[in-house]
C-alpha positions, 0 to 999 in steps of 0.5 A, spaced: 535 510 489 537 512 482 533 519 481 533 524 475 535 530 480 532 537 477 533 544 481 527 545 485 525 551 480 524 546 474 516 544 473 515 537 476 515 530 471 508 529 469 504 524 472 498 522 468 493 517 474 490 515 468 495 513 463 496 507 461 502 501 463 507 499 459 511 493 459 517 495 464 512 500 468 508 492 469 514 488 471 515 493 476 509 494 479 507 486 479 514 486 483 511 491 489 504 489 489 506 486 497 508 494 498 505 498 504 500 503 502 500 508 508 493 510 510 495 513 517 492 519 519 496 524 515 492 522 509 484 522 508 479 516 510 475 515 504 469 511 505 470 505 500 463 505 497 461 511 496 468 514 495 467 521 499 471 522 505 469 520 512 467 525 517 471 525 523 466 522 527 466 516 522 472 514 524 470 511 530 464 507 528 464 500 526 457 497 523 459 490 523 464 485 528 468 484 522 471 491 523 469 492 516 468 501 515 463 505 511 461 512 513 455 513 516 451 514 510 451 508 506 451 505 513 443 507 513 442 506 506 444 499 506 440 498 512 433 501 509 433 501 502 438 495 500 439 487 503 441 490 510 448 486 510 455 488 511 458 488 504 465 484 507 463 479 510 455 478 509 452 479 515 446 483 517 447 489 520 444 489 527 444 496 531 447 492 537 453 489 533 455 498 531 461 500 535 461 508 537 467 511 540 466 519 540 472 522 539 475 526 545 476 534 544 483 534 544 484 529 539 478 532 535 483 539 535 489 534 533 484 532 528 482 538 526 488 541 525 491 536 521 485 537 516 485 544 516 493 544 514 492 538 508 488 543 505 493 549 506 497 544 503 493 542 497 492 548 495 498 551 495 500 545 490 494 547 485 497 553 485 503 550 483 500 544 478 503 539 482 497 535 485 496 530 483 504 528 485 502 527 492 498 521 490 504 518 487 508 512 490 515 511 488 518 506 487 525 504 492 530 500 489 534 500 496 528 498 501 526 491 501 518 491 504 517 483 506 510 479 509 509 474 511 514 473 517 508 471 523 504 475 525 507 474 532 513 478 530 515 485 535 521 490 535 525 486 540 526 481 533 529 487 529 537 485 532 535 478 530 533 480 523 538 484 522 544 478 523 547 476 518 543 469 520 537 473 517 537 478 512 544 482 514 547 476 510 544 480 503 548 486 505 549 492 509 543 494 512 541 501 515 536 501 518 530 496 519 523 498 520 517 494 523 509 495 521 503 492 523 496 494 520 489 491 520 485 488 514 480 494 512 475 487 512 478 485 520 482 479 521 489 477 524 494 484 523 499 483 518 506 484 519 511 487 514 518 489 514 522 495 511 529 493 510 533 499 508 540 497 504 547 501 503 546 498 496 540 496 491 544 491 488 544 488 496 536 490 496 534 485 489 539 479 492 535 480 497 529 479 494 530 474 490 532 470 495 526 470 500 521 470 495 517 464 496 520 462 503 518 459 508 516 463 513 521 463 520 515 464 524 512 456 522 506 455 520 504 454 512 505 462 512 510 463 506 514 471 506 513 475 500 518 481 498 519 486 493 521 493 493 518 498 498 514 504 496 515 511 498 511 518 496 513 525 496 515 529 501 509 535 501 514 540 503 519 538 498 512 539 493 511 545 496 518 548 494 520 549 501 525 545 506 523 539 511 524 541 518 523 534 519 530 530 520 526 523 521 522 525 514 521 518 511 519 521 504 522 522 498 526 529 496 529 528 490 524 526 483 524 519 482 525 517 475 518 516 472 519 508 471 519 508 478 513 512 479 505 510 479 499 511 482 493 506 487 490 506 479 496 503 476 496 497 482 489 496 480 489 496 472 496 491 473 491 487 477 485 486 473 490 485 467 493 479 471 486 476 473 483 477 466 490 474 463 490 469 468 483 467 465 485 466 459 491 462 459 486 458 464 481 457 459 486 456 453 489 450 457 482 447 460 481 448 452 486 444 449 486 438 454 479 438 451 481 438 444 487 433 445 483 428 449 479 427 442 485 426 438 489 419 436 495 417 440 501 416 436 505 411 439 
């Protein structure tokens, strides 16, 4: 992707999470609301209703069959103080539905460990005033992120995928990569493709021609493309050299219309519902007022 390189002993570019979005930054966000945010274990669970976060113990306990997650702690005030249900699907709580998987030993030492070097690293980037750079996504003008191809689909496919019968027609492809992850509500896994390109030029080709297609797999699924995202790599952040040689971060700075945050993607989407409502009332408004009016002939 096209960066604005800087030598590392320059300040970073400052991203504000709460700056407002402007009329470039929005087309591009509307075009990657499709893109994986990553939520493995590298970043902190939160609990989605209390916003703090989960405690390791959390991590394997489930209140609800619906797979929905909380912390223990709003877990037990909706149980005794407010409307007992899950706050997902609606369900009462039941202590037989709880699912409770203590962790091992050895994994709650991995766990630990990974904790205890996210918060060595955080520290080192206040020291640097470079925090809030950890929480950006970049925005990958070479990398396709596409849904929507079956549920079914697996890693024997990936040759297949890559002919040019499917997407090796757009161009060159490097490298693809395929994901599964789980709704935080439950359901079926979703399936995405990351389809890394010689060329950009390639990439938006691409794009626009699975967009709104049909899905291989059948069904009524229609597949969703857009540009991938990717956030920075922490020890590039850091000032330091990645030794990890598969490090599928970011090493170089992004240029800022390609930079936004999880507040960004949830502005542009309450912006596009608000619009949305308006144009709707507007059109219901209009065929009321033209239904009252003379026909010309």
């Amino acid at each position: 992707m096209s960066a604005a390189r800087l030598h590392p002993s320059l300040p970073a570019p400052v991203v504000h999470a709460g700056f407002s979005v402007s009329q470039s930054k929005s087309h591009v966000l509307a075009g990657v609301q499709d893109a994986y945010w990553s939520d493995d274990e590298a970043d902190d669970a939160e609990c989605p209703l209390c916003l703090e976060e989960m405690d390791i113990s959390d991590l394997n306990f489930k209140p609800c069959v619906c797979g929905y997650q909380i912390c223990r702690f709003c877990w037990h005030h909706i149980k005794e103080n407010l409307n007992k249900r899950c706050p997902a699907c609606r369900r009462i709580y039941t202590d037989e539905a709880v699912e409770f998987k203590p962790i091992n030993t050895q994994d709650h030492k991995r766990l630990m460990q990974q904790k205890k070097q996210r918060e060595r690293e955080r520290k080192e980037l206040d020291t640097l005033g470079r925090r809030q750079l950890a929480n950006v996504r970049v925005v990958q003008r070479n990398v396709v992120y596409v849904v929507g191809i079956g549920s079914r689909a697996k890693e024997e496919l990936i040759p297949t995928l890559r002919s040019n019968e499917y997407f090796g027609q757009y161009g060159k492809i490097n490298k693809i990569i395929l994901v599964k992850r789980t709704p935080s509500g439950g359901g079926a896994p979703v399936v995405g493709l990351y389809i890394t390109y010689h060329r950009k030029e390639d990439a938006a080709r691409a794009i626009a021609a699975v967009d709104g297609v049909p899905s291989p797999g059948g069904g009524k699924e229609v597949m969703r493309a857009s540009y991938g995202t990717t956030k920075y790599c922490m020890a590039f952040l850091r000032g330091v050299s990645c030794t990890d040689h598969s490090c599928m971060n970011l090493h170089e700075w992004g240029d800022e219309k390609d930079c936004f945050t999880k507040e960004d993607l949830t502005t542009l989407k309450h912006t596009m519902k608000a619009t949305e409502s308006r144009t709707r009332t507007t059109t219901v408004k209009r065929s009321d007022e033209s239904e009252g009016q003379p026909v010309d002939y």
